[in-house]
MARKOL-459818 format. One line per 5 residues: number of its first residue (from 1); for each residue x, y, z of C-alpha. Coordinates in pm, 1 decimal, always signed. Layout:
BEGIN
NUM) X,Y,Z; ... $
***
This chain:
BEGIN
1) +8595.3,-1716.8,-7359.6; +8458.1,-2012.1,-7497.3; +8400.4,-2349.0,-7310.5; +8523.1,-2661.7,-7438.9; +8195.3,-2952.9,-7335.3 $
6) +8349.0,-3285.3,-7378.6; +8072.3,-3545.6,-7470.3; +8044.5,-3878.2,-7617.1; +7892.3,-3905.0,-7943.0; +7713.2,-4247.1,-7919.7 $
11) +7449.9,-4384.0,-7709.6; +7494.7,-4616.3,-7427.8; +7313.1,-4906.9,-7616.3; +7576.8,-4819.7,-7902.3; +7889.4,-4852.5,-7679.6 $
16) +7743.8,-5144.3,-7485.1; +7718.4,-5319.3,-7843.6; +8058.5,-5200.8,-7910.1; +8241.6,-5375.7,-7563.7; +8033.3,-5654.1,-7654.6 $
21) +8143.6,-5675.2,-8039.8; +8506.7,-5591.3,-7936.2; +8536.9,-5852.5,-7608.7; +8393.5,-6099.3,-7857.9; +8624.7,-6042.3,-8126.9 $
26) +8918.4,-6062.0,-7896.7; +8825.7,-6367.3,-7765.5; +8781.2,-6525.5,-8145.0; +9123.1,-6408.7,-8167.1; +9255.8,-6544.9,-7882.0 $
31) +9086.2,-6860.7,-7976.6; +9199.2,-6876.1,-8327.4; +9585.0,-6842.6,-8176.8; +9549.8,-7091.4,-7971.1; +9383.0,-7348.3,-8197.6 $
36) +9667.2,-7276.4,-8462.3; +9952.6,-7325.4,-8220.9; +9809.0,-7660.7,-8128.1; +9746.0,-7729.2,-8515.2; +10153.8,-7701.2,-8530.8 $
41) +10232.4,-8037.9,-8306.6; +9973.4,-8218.5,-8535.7; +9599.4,-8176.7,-8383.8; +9297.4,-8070.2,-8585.6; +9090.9,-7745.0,-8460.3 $
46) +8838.9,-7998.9,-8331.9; +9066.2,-8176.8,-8104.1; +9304.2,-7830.1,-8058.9; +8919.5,-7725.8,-7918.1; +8889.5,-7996.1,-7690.8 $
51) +9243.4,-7982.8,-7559.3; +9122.9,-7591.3,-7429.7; +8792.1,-7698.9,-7349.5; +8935.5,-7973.0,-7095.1; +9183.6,-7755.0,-6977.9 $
56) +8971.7,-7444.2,-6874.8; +8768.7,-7739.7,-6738.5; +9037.6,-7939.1,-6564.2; +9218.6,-7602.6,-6429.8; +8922.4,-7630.2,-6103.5 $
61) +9010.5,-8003.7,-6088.8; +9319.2,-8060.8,-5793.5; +9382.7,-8425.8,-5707.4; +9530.6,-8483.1,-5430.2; +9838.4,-8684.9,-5371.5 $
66) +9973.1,-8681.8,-5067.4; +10042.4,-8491.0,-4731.8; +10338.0,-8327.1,-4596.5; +10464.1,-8220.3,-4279.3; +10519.4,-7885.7,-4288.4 $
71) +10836.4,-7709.9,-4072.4; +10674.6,-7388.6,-4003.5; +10270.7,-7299.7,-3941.7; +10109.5,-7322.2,-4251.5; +9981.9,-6997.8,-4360.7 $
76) +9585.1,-7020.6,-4401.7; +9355.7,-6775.1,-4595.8; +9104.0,-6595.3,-4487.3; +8896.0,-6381.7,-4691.5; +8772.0,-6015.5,-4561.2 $
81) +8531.9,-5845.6,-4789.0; +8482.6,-5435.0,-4749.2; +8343.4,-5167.6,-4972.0; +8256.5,-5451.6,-5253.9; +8639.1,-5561.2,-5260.5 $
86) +8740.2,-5890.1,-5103.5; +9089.9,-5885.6,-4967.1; +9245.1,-6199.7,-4890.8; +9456.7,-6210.7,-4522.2; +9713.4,-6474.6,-4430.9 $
91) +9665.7,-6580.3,-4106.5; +9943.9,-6799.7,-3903.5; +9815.1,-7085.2,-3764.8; +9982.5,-7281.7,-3499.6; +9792.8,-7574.8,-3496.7 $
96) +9836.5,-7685.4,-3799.3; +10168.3,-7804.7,-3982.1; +10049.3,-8011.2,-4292.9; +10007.9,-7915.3,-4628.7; +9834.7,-8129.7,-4905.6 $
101) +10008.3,-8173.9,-5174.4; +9793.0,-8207.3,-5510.2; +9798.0,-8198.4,-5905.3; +9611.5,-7964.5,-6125.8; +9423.0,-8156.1,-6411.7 $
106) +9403.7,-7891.5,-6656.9; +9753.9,-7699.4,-6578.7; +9936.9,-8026.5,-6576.2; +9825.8,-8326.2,-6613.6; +9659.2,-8247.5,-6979.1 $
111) +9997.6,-8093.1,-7104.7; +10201.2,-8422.8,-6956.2; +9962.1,-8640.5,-7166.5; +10017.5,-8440.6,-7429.7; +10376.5,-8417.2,-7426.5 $
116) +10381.1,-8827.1,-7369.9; +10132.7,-8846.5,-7679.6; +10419.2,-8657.2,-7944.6; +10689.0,-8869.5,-7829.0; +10469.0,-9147.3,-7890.4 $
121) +10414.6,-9076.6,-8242.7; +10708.7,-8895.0,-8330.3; +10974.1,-9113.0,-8180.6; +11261.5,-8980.1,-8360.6; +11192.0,-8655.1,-8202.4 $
126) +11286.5,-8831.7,-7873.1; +11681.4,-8786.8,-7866.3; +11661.3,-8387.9,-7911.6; +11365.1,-8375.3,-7703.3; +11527.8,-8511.8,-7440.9 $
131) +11785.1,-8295.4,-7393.3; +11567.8,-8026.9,-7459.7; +11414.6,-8124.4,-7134.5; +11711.9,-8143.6,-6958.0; +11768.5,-7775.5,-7103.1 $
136) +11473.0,-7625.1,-6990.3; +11463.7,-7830.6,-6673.5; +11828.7,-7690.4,-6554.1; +11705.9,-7299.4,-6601.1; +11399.5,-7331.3,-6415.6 $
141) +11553.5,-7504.0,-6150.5; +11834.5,-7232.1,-6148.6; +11594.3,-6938.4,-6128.4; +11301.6,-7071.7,-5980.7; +11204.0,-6924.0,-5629.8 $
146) +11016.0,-7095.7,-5327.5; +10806.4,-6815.3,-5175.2; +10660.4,-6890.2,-4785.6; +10241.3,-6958.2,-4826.7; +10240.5,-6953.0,-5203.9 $
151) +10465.4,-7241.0,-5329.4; +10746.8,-7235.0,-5581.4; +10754.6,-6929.4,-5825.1; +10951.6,-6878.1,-6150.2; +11008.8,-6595.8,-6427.0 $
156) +10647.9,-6657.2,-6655.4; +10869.0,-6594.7,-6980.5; +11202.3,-6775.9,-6895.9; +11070.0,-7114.2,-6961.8; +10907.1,-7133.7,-7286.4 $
161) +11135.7,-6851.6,-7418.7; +11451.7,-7147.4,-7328.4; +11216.1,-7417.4,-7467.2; +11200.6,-7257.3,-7796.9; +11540.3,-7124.8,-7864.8 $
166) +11699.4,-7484.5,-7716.5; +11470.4,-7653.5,-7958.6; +11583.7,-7409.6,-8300.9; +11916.9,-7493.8,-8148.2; +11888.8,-7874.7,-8132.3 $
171) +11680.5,-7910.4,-8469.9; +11950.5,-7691.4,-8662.7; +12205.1,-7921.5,-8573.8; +12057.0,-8220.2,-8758.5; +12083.9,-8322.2,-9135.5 $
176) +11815.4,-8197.4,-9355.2; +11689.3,-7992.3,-9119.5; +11405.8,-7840.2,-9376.4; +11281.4,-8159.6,-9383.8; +10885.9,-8223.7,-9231.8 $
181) +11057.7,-8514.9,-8970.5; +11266.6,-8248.9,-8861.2; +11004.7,-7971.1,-8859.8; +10785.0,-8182.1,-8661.1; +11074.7,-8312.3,-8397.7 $
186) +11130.0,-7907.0,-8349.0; +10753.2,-7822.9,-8253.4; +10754.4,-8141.6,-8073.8; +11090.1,-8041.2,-7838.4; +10949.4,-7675.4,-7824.4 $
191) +10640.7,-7836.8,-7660.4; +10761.0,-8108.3,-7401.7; +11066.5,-7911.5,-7338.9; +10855.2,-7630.9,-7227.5; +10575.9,-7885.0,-7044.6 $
196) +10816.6,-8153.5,-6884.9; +11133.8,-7902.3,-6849.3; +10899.3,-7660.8,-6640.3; +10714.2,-7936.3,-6464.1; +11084.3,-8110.0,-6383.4 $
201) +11300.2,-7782.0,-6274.0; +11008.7,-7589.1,-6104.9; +10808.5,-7852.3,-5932.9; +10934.5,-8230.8,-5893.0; +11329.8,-8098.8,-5829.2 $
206) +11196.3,-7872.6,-5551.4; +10917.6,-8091.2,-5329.9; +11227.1,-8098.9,-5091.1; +11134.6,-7718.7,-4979.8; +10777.8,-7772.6,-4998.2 $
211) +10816.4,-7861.7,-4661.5; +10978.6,-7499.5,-4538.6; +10732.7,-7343.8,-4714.9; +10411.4,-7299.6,-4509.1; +10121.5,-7344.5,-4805.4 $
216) +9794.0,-7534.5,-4712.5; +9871.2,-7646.6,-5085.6; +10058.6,-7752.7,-5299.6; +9909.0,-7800.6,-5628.0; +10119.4,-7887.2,-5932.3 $
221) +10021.2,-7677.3,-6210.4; +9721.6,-7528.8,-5952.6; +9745.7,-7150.3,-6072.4; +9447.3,-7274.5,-6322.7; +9441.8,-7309.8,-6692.3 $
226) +9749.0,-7056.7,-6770.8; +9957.0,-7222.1,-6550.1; +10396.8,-7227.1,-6590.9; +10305.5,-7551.1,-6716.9; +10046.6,-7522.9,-6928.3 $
231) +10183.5,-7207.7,-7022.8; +10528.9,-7285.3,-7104.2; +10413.2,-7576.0,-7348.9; +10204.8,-7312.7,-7542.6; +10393.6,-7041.1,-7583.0 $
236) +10735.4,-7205.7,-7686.3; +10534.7,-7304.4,-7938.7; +10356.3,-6988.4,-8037.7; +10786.4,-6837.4,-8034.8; +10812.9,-7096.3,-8293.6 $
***
């Protein structure tokens, strides 16, 4: 009976090259979709560069704003670490009932400056990006979910996926709509629809329960970087 040996036919300094050659290309890919997608609303690759560069940057950055009273005890982390794996533990406390609230620089306030920036200098787009807005705004507020300790939770694809189709919608409905004013005034309400729709129906319409909610914070657009925000801005444009 023979025996089947399984073995690997490369060296480990051949595979190790190989992770290395195949993380790196990934990430060049990743970059180069990225780049492009911000290339749509108008930006260079330099300053589509910058925009990530800030925002990976900006994503450790929470300011804070103000303090709120909390209703229950505010559910605190602590951080237990066993067998090389760190668990993280909420813990009750009683004592305290405050939680900061605070806004992410890279997951929201880059994407708001951006979103204020296109209206700027595509002020036609304003009208349909508007209601966009009010679109995308409406969902999110209808779906999104405050969860005790964590903050206020929503489906990662609903928002940009409304953001985009609302912004075909909107643009098909004007005259010409092959024109480049038009083209630009869609990638423009695909953007701020998905950036200031998300911020609007997930965040400012619900501070009201941030109250019930038991989180030492709050931070708008805090989940880093990839943030609903941040996010929702991008890929309604990438649906494009």
């Amino acid at each position: 009976m023979k025996r089947q040996i399984l073995y690997i036919p490369f060296t480990l300094k051949f595979l190790l090259l190989l992770l290395i050659g195949l993380a790196f290309g990934l990430g060049s890919l990743f970059l180069g979709i990225i780049i492009s997608t911000f290339m749509k609303i108008g930006f260079s690759p330099t300053d589509a560069l910058l925009i990530l560069l800030a925002s990976l940057l900006g994503s450790g950055i929470n300011i804070p704003i103000a303090t709120l009273s909390s209703e229950i005890p505010v559910v605190e982390e602590r951080y237990i670490r066993g067998f090389g794996v760190l668990y993280r533990l909420p813990v009750r406390s009683v004592l305290r009932k405050e939680t900061l609230l605070a806004v992410n620089v890279g997951g929201a306030i880059i994407p708001v400056l951006i979103s204020v920036y296109l209206l700027a200098k595509f002020p036609s787009s304003i009208p349909i990006a508007s209601l966009g807005i009010l679109i995308v705004a409406s969902v999110t507020y209808a779906v999104a979910k405050p969860i005790k300790g964590v903050g206020i939770a929503t489906p990662a694809l609903l928002p940009p996926l409304t953001a985009a189709l609302s912004a075909i919608f909107l643009t098909s409905l004007l005259k010409n709509p092959f024109s480049y004013e038009v083209e630009q005034g869609l990638f423009v309400t695909a953007y701020t629809g998905g950036v200031l729709g998300t911020l609007t129906g997930a965040d400012l319409l619900n501070l009201s329960k941030i109250k019930k909610l038991g989180a030492p914070v709050a931070s708008i657009g805090g989940a880093g970087t990839f943030d609903g925000i941040f996010l929702s801005g991008f890929l309604a444009l990438l649906l494009i």
